[in-house]
C-alpha positions in Angstrom: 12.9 -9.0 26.6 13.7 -11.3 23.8 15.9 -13.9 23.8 18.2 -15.4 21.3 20.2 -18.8 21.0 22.2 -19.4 18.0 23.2 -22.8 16.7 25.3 -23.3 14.7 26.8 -20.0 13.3 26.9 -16.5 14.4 24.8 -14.0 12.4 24.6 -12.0 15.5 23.9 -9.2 13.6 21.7 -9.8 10.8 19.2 -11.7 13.0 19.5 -8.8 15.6 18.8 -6.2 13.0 15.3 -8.3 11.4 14.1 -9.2 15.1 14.2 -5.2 15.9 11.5 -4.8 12.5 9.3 -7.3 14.4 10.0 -6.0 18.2 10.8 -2.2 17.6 12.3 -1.1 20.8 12.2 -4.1 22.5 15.5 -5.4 24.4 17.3 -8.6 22.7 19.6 -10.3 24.4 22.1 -13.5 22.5 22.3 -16.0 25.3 24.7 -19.0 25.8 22.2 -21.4 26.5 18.9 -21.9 25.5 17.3 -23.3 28.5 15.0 -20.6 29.6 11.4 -21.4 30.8 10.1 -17.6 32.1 6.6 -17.9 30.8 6.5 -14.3 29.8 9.4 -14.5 27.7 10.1 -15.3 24.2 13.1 -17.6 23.8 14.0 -17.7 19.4 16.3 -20.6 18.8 18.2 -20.6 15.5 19.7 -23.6 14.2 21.9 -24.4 11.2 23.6 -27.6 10.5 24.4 -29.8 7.5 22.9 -32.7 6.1 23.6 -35.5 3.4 20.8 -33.7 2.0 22.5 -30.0 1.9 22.4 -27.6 4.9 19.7 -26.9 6.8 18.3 -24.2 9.0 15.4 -24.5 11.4 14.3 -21.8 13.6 11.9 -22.3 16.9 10.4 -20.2 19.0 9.0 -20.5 22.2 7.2 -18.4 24.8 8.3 -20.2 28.2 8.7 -24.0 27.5 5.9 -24.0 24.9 6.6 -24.2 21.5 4.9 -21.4 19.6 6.3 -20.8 16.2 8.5 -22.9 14.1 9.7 -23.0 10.4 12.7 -25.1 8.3 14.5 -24.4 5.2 15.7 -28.5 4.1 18.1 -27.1 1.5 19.7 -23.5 1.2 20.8 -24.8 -2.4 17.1 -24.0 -3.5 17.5 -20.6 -3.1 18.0 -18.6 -5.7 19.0 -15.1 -6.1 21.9 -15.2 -8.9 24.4 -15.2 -6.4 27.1 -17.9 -5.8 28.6 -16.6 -2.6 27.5 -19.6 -0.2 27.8 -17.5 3.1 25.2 -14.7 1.7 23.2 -17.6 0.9 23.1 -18.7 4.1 22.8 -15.8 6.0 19.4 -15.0 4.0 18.2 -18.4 4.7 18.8 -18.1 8.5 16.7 -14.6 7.7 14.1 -16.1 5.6 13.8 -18.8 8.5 13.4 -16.4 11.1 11.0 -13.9 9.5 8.5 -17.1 8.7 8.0 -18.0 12.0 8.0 -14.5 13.3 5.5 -14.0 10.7 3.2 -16.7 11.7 3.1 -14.8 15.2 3.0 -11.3 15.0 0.8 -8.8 13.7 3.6 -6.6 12.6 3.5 -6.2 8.9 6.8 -6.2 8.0 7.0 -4.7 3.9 10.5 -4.8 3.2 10.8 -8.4 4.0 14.4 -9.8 5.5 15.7 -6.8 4.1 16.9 -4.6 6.8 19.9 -2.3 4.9 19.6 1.2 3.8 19.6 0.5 -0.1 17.8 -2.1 -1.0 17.4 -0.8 -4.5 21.5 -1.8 -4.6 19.8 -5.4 -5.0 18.4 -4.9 -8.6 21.1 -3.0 -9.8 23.5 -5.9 -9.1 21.3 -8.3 -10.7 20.5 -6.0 -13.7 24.2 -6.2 -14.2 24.1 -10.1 -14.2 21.3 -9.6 -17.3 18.5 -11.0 -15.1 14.9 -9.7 -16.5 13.1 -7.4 -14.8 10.3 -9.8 -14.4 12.8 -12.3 -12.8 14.4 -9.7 -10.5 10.8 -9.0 -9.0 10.5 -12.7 -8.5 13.6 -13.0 -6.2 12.3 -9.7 -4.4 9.1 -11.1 -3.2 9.9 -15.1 -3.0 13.8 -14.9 -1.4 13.8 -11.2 0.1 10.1 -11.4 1.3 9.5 -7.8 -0.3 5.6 -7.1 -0.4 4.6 -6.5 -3.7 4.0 -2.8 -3.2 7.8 -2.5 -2.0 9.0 -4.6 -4.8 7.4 -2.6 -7.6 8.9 0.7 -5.8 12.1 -0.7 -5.7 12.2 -1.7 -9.2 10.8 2.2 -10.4 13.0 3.4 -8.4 16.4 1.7 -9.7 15.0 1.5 -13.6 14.8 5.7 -12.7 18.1 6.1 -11.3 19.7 3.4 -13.9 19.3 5.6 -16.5 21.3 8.6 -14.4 23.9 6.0 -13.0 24.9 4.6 -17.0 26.0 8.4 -17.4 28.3 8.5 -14.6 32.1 9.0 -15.4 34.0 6.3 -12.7 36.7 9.3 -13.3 35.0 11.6 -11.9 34.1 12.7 -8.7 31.5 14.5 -6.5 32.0 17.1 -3.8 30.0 17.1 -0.3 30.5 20.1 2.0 29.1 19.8 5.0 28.3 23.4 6.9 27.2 21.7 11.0 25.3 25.2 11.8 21.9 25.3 12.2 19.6 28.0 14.1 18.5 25.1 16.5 18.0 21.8 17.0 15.1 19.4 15.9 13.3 17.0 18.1 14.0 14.4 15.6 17.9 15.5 14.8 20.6 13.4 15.1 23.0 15.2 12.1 26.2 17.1 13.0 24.2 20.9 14.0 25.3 23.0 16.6 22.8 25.6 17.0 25.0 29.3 15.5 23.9 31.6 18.5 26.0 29.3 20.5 29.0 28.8 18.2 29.0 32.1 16.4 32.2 32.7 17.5 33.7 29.4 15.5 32.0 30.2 12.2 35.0 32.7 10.8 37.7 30.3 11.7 35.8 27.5 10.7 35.1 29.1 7.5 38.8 29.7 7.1 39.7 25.8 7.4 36.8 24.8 5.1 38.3 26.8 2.4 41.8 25.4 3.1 40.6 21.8 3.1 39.0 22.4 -0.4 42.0 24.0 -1.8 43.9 21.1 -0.7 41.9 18.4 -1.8 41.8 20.3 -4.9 45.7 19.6 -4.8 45.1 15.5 -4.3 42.7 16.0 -7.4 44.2 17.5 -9.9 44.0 14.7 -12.4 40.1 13.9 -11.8 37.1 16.3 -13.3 34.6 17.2 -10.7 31.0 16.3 -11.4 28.4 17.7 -8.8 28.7 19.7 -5.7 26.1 19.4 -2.7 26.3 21.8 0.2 24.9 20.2 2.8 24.5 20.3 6.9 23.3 21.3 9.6 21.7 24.3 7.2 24.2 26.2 5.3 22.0 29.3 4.9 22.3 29.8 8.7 25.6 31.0 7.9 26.3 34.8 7.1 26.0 35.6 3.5 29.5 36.5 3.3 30.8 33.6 4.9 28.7 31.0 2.4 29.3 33.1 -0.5 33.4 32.7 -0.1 33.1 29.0 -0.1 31.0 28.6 -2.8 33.2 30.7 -5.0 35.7 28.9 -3.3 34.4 26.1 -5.0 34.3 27.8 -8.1 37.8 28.8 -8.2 39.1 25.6 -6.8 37.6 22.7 -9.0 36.5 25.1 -12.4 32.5 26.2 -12.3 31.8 24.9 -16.1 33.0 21.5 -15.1 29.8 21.2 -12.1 27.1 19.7 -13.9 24.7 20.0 -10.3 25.3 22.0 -7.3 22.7 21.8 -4.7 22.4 23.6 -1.7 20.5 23.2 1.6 18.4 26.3 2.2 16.3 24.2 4.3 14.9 26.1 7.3 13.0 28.9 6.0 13.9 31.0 9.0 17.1 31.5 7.9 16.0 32.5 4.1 16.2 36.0 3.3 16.4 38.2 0.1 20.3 38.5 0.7 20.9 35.0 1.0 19.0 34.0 -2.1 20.3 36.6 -4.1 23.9 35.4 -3.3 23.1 31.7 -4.2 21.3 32.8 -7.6 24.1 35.2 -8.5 26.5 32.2 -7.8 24.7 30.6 -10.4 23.0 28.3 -7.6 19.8 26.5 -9.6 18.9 23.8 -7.3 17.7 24.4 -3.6 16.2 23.1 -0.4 13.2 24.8 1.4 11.9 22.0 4.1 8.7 22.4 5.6 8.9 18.8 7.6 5.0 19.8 7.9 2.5 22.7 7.6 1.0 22.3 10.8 2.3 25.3 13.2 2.0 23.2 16.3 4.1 20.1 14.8 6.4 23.3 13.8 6.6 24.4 17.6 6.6 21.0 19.3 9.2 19.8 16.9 11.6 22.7 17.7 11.3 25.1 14.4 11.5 28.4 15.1 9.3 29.5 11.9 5.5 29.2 10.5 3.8 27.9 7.6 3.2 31.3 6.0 7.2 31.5 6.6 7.7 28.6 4.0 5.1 30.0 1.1 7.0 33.5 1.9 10.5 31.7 1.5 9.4 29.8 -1.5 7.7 32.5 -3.5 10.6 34.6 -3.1 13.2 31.8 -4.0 10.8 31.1 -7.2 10.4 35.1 -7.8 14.8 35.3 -7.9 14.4 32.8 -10.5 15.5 29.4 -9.1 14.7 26.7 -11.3 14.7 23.0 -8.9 13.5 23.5 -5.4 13.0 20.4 -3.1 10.5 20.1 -1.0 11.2 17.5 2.9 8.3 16.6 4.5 8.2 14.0 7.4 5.5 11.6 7.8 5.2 10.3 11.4 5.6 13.3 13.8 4.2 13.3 17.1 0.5 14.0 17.5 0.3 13.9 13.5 -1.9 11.8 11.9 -3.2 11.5 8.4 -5.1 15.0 8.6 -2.0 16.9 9.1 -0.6 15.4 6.7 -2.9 16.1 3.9 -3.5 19.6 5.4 0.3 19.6 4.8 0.3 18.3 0.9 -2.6 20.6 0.1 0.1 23.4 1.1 2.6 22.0 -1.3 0.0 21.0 -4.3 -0.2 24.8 -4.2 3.4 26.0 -4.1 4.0 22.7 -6.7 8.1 22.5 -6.1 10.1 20.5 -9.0 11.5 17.7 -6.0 9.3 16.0 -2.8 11.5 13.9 -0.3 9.0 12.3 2.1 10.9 10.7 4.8 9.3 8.2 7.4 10.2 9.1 11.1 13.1 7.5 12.4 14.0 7.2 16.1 17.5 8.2 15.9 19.7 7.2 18.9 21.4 11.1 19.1 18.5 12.8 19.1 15.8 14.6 21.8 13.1 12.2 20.8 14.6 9.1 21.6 16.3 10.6 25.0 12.4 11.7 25.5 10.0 9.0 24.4 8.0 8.4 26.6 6.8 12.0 26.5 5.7 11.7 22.7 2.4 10.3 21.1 3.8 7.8 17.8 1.5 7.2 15.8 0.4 3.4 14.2 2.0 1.1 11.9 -1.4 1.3 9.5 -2.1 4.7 9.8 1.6 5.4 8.6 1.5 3.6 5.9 -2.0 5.2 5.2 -0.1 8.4 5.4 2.4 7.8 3.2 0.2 6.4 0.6 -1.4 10.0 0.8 1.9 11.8 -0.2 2.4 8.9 -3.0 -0.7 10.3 -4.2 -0.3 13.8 -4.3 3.1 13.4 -5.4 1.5 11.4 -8.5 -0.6 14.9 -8.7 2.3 16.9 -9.2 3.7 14.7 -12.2 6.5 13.7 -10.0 7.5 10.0 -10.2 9.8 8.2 -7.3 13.3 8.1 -8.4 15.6 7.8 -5.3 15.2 5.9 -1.9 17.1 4.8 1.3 15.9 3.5 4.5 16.9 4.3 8.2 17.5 1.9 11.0 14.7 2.2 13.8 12.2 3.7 11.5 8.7 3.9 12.0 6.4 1.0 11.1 9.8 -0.5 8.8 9.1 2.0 5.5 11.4 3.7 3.5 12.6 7.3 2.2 11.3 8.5 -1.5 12.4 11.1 -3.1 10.1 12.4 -6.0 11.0 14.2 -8.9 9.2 16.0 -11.9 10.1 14.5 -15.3 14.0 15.9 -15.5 14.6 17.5 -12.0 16.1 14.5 -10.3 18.8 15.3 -7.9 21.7 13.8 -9.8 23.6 14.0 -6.4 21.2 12.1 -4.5 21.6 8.9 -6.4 25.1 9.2 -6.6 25.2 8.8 -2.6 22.2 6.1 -2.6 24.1 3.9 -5.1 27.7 4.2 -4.4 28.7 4.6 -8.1 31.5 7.4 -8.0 34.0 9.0 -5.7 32.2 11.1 -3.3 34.6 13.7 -1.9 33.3 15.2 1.5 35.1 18.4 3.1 33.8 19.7 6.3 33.1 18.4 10.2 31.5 15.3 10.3 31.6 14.8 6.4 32.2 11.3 5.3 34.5 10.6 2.1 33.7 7.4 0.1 36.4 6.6 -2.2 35.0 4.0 -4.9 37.1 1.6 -6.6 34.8 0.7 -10.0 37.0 -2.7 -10.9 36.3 -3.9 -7.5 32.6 -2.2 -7.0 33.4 -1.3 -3.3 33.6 1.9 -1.2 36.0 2.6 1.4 34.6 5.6 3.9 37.4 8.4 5.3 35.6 10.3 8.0 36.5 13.9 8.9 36.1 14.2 12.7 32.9 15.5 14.0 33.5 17.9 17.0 34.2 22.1 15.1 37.2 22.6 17.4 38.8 19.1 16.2 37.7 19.9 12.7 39.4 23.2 13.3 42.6 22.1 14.9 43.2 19.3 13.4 42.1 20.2 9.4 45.7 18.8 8.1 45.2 15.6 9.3 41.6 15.4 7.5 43.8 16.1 4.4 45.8 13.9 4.9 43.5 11.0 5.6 41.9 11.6 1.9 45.2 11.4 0.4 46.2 8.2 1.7 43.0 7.0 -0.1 43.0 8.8 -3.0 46.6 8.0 -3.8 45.3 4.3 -4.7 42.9 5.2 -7.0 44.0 4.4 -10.4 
């Protein structure tokens, strides 16, 4: 147990969310008063309070009534990050206070610094817009944000790759998610909207039906905006029936004009629910871009994790998708799976130096709060801190093989050894879509159960989220209202 006593302010959550990088999975409490003396237990007082010298924050920490860690930031003023918001100054110098004396402690290597949000690459792209060098920018990352080196270089690759995408986007334009919740079971690791389709076969017709009717209507609410790029997304959409995915798509079509979509992507994903049908549909539907994710190559990962298919099932579905002719296929891959270690995982990029896809997303295993995993813990082998970053250093590599650079991130909360998401791309094959979501830069229109609408408002560089409901007889019974709930958002857009 960890203890907390804040003085001073009440950054409950920011110092919450950077103590849980240093003690993953450890219980922290925010008490009332700091006199605790339990030998056993680590009591972290933080302090702020202002001077005639300019405020100050202190932060000690003690294990019973000894002092074991202590650090002080004289004057916040000294920090400098181009920003002249005084509060998010201070909150990063409470961070920055914290994470020194935690750092002179643990043995946790912590790479992303005091930065504990999804997209930190949001960072540069703010203070590229202030005109601060790139040489600068790396500078604050690794002196104020604490970035490693390594982490600050990726960052900076990663939002000088997906600034030259983002300075192409139309602000009048919008994107289209639609989310299909099947899949043909659930994950160990899953905590997305899925319900497995042998259960809820019965729902897919009807909830088919109300898909198509939320498009059409949203298409009503758009009529003065161009769309941009479509991503079909889940859950797996290819678990559905041909015919069922084929009328949305052409739904789609019909709804918001075909030559207007500069990128639709669709989730094939689970190779056990790939067949010739399916990918003749997508291809005739002039589909280009697709999913086929492995997670690994290892059949036993494949079994313990829940996947009802094989290796040779993935090089079967991906020949076969390349053989139709599609031209982008994305690749997942998870690094971090129980009873996976570096092995597997190079057994698993040898697979896919072979098949060489166009797109590699190598996410880090996160212990999502909905999912088996976390509900069943204690029955899983996790593997180290070092040995995932060794791990992911491998797929870095072969990615670099493949002539695929990094060119989109995000990071997850409670993931493994405090790393990051990277998608790689060949030169030209980026995933337009995927930055668009990462960066926040354009209207994102999501139809669907469980789909999340982000309405952006460009003069004011903020997002406001409209969330359809999650459960598919609510989504299906209540489709009106999840118009209706866009429009009183996309009425104010200008």
């Amino acid at each position: 147990m960890i203890f907390v006593y804040l003085e001073g302010h009440d950054f409950r959550y920011e110092v919450n969310e950077l103590l849980k990088v240093f003690y993953f999975n450890a219980s922290i409490k925010f008490i009332e008063n700091k006199a605790f003396t339990d030998e056993n237990i680590y009591l972290i007082v933080s302090s702020l309070s202002n001077t005639e010298n300019g405020t100050y924050v202190s932060t000690v920490i003690y294990k019973g009534k000894e002092i074991i860690s202590r650090d002080t930031i004289e004057d916040i003023s000294k920090i400098d990050i181009k920003e002249n918001n005084k509060g998010k100054i201070t909150k990063l110098a409470v961070k920055q206070s914290i994470y020194n004396a935690l750092s002179k402690i643990s043995s946790i290597k912590v790479p992303w610094g005091v930065l504990t949000g999804i997209r930190p690459t949001k960072i540069i792209h703010d203070l590229l817009g202030k005109d601060v060098g790139v040489k600068q920018i790396k500078n604050i990352l690794t002196k104020e944000y604490k970035l490693h080196e390594s982490k600050a270089n990726l960052t900076l690759d990663i939002a000088l790759a997906e600034k030259r995408i983002i300075d192409t986007v139309d602000y009048n334009k919008f994107s289209l998610y639609v989310n299909i919740p099947f899949c043909p079971t659930r994950c160990l690791y899953c905590s997305f909207l899925s319900n497995p389709i042998s259960k809820y076969e019965g729902l897919v017709d009807s909830y088919t039906d109300k898909l198509i009717y939320e498009i059409h209507k949203t298409k009503d609410l758009l009529k003065d905006r161009t769309i941009d790029t479509v991503y079909i997304g889940g859950g797996t959409p290819t678990s559905l029936p041909v015919k069922n995915l084929d009328k949305i798509i052409k739904c789609i079509y019909e709804a918001f004009n075909k030559n207007d979509i500069r990128e639709i992507t669709v989730e094939a994903g689970r190779p056990d629910t790939i067949n010739k049908d399916m990918l003749l549909m997508l291809h005739d539907n002039g589909i280009k871009r697709i999913s086929i994710n492995p997670q690994t190559m290892c059949e036993k990962t494949l079994s313990l994790i829940g996947r009802d298919h094989t290796p040779q099932d993935i090089i079967d579905a991906f020949k076969l998708a390349k053989d139709i002719g599609f031209e982008t296929i994305n690749m997942d891959i998870i690094v971090g799976l129980p009873e996976e270690g570096p092995e597997e995982v190079r057994a698993t990029m040898n697979e896919l130096i072979n098949l060489n896809p166009e797109n590699l997303t190598v996410h880090t295993m996160a212990i999502k709060r909905a999912s088996r995993l976390k509900e069943n813990l204690d029955e899983y082998s996790l593997t180290t801190q070092n040995t995932i970053e060794e791990m992911l250093s491998i797929t870095r590599q072969y990615a670099e093989s493949m002539d695929m650079h990094p060119y989109y991130m995000y990071r997850q909360k409670q993931i493994l050894g405090n790393f990051e998401n990277v998608g790689y791309s060949k030169p030209g094959k980026e995933c337009i879509y995927n930055i668009l979501i990462m960066e926040e830069k354009q209207t994102i229109i999501a139809v669907g159960a469980g789909g999340i609408t982000k309405i952006y408002y460009p003069n004011e560089n903020r997002i406001e989220r409209v969330p359809n409901v999650k459960d598919l007889r609510e989504f299906i019974d209540r489709v009106e209202e999840m118009v209706q709930r866009k429009e009183n958002y996309i009425k104010t857009l200008t």
